[in-house]
C-alpha positions, 0 to 999 in steps of 0.5 A: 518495468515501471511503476506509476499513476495515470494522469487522470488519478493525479488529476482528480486527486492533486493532493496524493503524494506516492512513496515508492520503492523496490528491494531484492534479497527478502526472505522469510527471516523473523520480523525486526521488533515491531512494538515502537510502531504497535505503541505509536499507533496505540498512543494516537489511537488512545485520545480518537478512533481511527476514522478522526484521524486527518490521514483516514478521513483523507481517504474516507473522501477519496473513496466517497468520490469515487462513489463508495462508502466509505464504512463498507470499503475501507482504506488498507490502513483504516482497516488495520488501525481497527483491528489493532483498536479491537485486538491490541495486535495482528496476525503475523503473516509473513515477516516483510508484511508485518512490517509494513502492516506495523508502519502503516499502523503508526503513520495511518497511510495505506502501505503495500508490498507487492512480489515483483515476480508475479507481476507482468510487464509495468504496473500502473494505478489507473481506473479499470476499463472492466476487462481486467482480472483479479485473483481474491485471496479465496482463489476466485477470480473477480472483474473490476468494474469499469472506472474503479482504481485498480493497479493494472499490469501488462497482462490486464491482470489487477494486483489492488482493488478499489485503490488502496481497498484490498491487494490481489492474492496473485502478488502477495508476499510468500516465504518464496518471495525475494524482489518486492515493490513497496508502495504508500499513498497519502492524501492528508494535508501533510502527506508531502511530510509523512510519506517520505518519512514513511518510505525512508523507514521502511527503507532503513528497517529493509537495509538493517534487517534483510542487508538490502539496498533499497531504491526510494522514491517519492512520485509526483504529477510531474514526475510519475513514474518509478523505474524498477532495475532488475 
């Protein structure tokens, strides 16, 4: 399977940047120690709120110019980075999670962790043409509207809702999940920095934790597409 953007995305938003990756072999062990990332978040998170920050206002206008308000539909990270500022942690749901939830704390770019298994055919983010599905983590099946960003496999079903808003209850990672597909996004000025140093983490943290090798790659306009090797 592939993963990629639509060239309509990559056009109306030039500045993303897509870190990808795909790794086999994860299971429920204990989470890595996760306090470096709580304090790099805490420490950025001391001087401002979330939303001053360069990589949530980035997407606090992508989401404006898609036509949603960006104080009722935030970014993944946005939403996490308040929590943490409300609650000085997050809940642990499943220990590849919480990792990623942990790194997309301390780099505030959306990150998400898919399980391969559940997906049918390629995945691609891409703008909905309103017939596709998506299960809520409540067990309702919802329709996306025409238009909205969405990441759309072969079955028509939807794994992300209003782009990097909310993932899809289908694919999230379990305790019986082994192959998964990582994804960050960023829009920020200095994303084409980040967004690697951010895949190239999760990659190291997946390698020395889980004993996995993972397969990283950063997506352009001009070479959009991730191949997943079975």
């Amino acid at each position: 399977m592939y993963f990629q953007h639509s060239p309509r995305l990559w056009s109306e938003h030039p500045g993303l940047v897509a870190g990808v990756l795909s790794a086999s072999g994860i299971d429920a062990s204990p989470a890595p120690d996760l306090s470096p990332y709580f304090a790099t978040a805490k420490e950025r998170l001391g001087s401002s709120s979330e939303s001053d920050l360069p990589e949530i206002q980035a997407w606090r206008r992508a989401f404006a110019s898609m036509g949603l308000k960006p104080t009722q539909y935030r970014c993944a990270s946005e939403a996490l980075l308040r929590r943490f500022r409300k609650e000085s942690t997050l809940p642990r749901l499943h220990p590849l999670v919480d990792l990623c939830n942990a790194i997309s704390l301390a780099f505030a770019v959306p990150v998400a962790a898919l399980d391969l298994s559940k997906i049918t055919g390629d995945l691609e983010v891409r703008h909905a043409t309103g017939d596709e599905s998506y299960l809520t983590f409540g067990g309702d099946i919802e329709h996306p509207a025409p238009d909205e960003v969405i990441f759309a496999d072969g079955a028509g079903r939807s794994h992300a809702r209003r782009w990097t808003n909310r993932q899809s209850g289908l694919s999230v990672v379990r305790d019986t999940t082994t192959d998964v597909l990582i994804v960050a996004e960023g829009l920020h000025d200095t994303a084409a920095e980040d967004v690697p140093r951010l895949i190239e983490t999760v990659a190291k943290e997946l390698a020395a934790h889980w004993g996995t090798s993972p397969e990283p790659a950063i997506l352009s306009h001009a070479s959009p597409r991730f191949t997943v090797h079975s």
